[in-house]
N, CA, C and O of each residue as an XYZ file, in Angstrom:
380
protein
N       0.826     -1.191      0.000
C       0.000      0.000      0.000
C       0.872      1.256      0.000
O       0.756      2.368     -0.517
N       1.590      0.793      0.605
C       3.309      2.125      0.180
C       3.489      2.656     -0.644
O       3.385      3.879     -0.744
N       3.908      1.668     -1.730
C       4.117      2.156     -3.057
C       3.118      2.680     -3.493
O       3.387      3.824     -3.860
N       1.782      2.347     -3.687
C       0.413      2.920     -4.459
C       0.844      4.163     -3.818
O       1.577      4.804     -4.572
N       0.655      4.689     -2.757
C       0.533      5.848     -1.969
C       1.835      6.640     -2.548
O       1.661      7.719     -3.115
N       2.895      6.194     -2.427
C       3.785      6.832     -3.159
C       3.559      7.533     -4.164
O       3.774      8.742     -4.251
N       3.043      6.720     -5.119
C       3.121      7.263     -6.611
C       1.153      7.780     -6.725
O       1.106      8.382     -7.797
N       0.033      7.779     -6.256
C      -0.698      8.347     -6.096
C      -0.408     10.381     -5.611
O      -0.927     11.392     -6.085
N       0.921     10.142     -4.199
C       1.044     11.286     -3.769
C       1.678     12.688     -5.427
O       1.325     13.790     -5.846
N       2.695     11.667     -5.758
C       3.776     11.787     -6.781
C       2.540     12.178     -8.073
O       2.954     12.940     -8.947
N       1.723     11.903     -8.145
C       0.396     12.567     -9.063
C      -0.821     13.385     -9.147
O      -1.601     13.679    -10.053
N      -0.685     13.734     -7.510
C      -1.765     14.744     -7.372
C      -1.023     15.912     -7.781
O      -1.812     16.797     -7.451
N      -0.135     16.432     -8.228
C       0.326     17.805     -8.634
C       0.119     17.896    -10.201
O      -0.066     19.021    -10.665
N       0.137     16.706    -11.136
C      -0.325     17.102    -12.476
C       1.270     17.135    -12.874
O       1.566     17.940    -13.757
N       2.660     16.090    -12.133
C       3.838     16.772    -13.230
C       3.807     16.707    -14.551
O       2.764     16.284    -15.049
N       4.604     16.990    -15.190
C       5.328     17.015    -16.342
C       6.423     15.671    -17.041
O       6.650     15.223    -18.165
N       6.867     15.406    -15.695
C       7.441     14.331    -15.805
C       7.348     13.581    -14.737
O       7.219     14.141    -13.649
N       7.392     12.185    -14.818
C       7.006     11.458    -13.424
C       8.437     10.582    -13.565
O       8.821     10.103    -14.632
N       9.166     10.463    -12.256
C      10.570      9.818    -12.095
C       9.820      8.724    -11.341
O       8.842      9.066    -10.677
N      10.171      7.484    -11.377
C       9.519      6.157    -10.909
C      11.217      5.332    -10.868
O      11.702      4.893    -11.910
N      12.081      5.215     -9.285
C      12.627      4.389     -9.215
C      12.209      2.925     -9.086
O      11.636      2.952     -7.997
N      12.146      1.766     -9.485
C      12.028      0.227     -9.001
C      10.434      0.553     -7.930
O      10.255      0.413     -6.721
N       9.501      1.027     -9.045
C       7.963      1.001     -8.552
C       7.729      0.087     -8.154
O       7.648      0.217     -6.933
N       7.499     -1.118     -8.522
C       6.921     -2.292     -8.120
C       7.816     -3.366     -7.086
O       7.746     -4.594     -7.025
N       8.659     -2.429     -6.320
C       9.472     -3.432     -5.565
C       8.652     -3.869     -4.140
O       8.219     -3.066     -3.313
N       8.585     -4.859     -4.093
C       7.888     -5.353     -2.642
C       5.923     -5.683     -2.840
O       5.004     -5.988     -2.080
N       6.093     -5.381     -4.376
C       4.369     -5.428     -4.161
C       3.914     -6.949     -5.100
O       4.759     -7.412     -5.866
N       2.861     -7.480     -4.993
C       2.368     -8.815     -4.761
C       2.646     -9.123     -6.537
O       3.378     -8.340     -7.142
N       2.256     -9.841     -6.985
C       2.331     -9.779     -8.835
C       1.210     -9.255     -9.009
O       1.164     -8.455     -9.943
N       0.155     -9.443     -8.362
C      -1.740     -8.875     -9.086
C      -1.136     -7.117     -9.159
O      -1.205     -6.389    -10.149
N      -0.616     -6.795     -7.937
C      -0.484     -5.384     -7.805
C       0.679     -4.810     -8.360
O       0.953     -3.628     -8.154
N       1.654     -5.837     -9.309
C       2.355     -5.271    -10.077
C       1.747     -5.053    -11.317
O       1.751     -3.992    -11.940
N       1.234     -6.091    -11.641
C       0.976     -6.066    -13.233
C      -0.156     -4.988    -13.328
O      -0.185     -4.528    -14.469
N      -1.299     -4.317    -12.328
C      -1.923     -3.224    -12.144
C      -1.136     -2.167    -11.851
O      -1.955     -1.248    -11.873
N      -0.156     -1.719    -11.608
C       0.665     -0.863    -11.681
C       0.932     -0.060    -13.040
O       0.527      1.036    -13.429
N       1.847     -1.114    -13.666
C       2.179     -1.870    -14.700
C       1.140     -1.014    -15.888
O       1.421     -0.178    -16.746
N       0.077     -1.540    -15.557
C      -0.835     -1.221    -16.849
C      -1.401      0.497    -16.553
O      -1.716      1.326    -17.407
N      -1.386      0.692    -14.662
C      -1.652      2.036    -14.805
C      -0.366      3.085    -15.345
O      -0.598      4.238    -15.710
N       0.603      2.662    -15.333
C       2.161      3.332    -15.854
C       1.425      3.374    -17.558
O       1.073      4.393    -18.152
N       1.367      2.337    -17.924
C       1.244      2.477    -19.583
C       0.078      3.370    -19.760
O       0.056      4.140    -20.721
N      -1.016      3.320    -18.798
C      -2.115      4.577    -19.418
C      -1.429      6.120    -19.335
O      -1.610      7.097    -20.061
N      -0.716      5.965    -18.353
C      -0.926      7.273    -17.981
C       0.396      8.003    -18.909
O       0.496      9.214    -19.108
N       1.368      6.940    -19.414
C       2.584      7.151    -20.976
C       1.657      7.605    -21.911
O       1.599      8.699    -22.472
N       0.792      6.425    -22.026
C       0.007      7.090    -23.222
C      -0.950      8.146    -22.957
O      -1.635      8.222    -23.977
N      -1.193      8.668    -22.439
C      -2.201     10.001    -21.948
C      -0.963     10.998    -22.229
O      -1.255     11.999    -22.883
N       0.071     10.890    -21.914
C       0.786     12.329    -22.485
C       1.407     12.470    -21.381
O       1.864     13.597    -21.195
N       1.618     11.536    -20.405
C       2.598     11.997    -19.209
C       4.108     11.224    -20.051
O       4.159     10.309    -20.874
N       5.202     12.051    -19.422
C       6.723     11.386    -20.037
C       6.717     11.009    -18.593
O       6.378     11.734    -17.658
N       7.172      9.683    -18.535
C       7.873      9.234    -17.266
C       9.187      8.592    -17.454
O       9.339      8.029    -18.538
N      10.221      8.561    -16.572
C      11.798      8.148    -16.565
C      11.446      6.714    -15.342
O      11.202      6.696    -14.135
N      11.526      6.067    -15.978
C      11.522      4.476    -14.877
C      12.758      4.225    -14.834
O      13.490      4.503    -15.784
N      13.312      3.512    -13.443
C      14.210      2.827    -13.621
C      13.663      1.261    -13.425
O      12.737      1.125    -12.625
N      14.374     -0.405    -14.368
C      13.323     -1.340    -13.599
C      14.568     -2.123    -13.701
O      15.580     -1.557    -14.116
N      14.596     -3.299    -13.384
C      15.569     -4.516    -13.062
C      14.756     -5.457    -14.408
O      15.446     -6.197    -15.109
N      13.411     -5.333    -14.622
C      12.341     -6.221    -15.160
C      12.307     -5.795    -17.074
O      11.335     -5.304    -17.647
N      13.338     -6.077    -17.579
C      14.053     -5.836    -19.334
C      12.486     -5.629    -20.333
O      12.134     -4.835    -21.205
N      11.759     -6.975    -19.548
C      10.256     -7.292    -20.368
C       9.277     -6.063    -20.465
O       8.723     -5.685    -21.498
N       9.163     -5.528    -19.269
C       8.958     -4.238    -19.172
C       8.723     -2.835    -19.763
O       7.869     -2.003    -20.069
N      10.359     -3.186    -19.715
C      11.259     -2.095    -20.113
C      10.738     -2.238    -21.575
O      10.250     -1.232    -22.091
N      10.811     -3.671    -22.460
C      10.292     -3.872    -24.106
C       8.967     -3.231    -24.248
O       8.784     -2.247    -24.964
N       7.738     -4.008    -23.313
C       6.508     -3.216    -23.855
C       6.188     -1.552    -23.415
O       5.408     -0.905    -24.114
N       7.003     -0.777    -21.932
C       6.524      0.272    -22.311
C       7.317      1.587    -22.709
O       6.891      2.730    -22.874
N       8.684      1.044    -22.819
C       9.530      2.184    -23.141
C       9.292      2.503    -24.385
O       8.824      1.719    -25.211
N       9.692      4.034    -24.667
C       9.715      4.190    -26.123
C      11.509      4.179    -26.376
O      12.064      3.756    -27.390
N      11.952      4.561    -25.584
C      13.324      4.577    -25.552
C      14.324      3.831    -24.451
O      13.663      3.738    -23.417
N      15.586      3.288    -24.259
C      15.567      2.411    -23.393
C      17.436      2.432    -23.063
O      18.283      2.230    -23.934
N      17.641      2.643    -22.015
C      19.608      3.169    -21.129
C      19.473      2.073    -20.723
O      18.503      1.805    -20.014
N      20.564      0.975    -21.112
C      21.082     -0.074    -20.608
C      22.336      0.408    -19.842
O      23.346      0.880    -20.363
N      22.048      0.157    -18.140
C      23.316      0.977    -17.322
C      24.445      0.052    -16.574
O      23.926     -0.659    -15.713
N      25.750     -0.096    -16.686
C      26.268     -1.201    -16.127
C      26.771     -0.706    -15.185
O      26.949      0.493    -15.402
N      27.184     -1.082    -13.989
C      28.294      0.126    -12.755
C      28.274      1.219    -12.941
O      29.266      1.888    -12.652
N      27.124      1.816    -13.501
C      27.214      3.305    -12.930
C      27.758      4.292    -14.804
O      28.341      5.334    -15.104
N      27.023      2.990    -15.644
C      27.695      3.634    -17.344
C      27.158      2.843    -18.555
O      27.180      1.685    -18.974
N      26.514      4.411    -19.014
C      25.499      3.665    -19.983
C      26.390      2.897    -21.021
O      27.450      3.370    -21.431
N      25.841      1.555    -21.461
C      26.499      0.344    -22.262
C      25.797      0.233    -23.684
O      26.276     -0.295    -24.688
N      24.397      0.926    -23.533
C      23.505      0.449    -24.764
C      22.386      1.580    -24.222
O      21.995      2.055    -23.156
N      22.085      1.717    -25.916
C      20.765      2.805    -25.512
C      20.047      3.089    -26.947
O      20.605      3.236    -28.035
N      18.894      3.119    -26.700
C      17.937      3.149    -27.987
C      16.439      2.721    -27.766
O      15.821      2.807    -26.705
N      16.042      2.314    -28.792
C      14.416      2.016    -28.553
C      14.702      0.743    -28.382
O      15.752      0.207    -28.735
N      13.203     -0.112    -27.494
C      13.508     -1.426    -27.728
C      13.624     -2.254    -28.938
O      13.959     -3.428    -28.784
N      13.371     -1.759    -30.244
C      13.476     -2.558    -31.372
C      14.923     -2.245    -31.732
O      15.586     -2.987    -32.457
N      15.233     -1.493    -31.377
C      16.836     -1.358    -31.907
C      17.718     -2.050    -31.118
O      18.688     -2.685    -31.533
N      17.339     -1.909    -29.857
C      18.305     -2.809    -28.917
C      18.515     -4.567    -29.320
O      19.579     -5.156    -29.511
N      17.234     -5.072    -29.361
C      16.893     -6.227    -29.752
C      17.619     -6.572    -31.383
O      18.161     -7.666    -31.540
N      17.584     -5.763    -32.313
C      18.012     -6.142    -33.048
C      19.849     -6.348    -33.205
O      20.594     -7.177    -33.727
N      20.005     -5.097    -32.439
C      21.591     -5.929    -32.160
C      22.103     -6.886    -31.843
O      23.251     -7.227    -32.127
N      21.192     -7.555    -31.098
C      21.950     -9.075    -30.344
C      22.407    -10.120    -31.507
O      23.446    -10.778    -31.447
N      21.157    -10.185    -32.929
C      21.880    -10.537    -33.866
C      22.163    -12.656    -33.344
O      23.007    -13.400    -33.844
N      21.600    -12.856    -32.751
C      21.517    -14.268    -32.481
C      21.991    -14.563    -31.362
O      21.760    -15.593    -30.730
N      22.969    -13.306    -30.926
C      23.615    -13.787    -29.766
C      22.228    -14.306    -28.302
O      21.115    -13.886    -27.986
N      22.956    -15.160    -27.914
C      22.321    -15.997    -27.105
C      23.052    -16.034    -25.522
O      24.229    -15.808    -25.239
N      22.242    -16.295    -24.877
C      22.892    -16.896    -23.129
C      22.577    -17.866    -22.725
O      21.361    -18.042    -22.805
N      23.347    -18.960    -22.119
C      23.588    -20.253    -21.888
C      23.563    -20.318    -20.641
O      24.564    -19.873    -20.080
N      22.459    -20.872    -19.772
C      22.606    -20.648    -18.326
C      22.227    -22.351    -17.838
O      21.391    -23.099    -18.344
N      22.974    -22.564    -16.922
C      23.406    -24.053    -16.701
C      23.038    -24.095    -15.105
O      23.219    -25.126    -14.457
């Protein structure tokens, strides 16, 4: 109920831009993925928001643009179709 309240408080002023560190940290999955979908209305209504997320999938359906950051330094940056297309087949092998 933290977080809602957080980002409820963070919207009664009408910004311009909404900064959203790791929103959905600590909250249940029902109340992420409602998050989640209220973030994408309110992108598409005409608010710009700067997320930061750990969650890449995310990052694909609602970014329009997308800072891949490693220690503290951006590594990759673009839209998600551009990012994706670089990998180019490359793959990860996890054992």
């Amino acid at each position: 109920m933290q977080r809602k309240l957080d980002i409820a408080t963070a919207l009664i002023h009408r910004p311009a831009v909404l900064f959203l560190d790791e929103p959905t940290i600590g909250l249940d999955p029902h109340a992420r993925s409602e998050l989640w979908n209220e973030i994408a209305r309110l992108s598409k209504a005409g608010l710009s928001i700067l997320l930061t997320t750990h969650y890449l999938e995310v990052a694909d359906k609602l970014a329009d643009y997308v800072t891949i950051v490693d220690r503290g330094r951006a590594v990759a940056e673009g839209t998600p179709e551009e990012l994706k297309a670089e990998l180019r087949g490359d793959s990860v092998n996890l054992r």
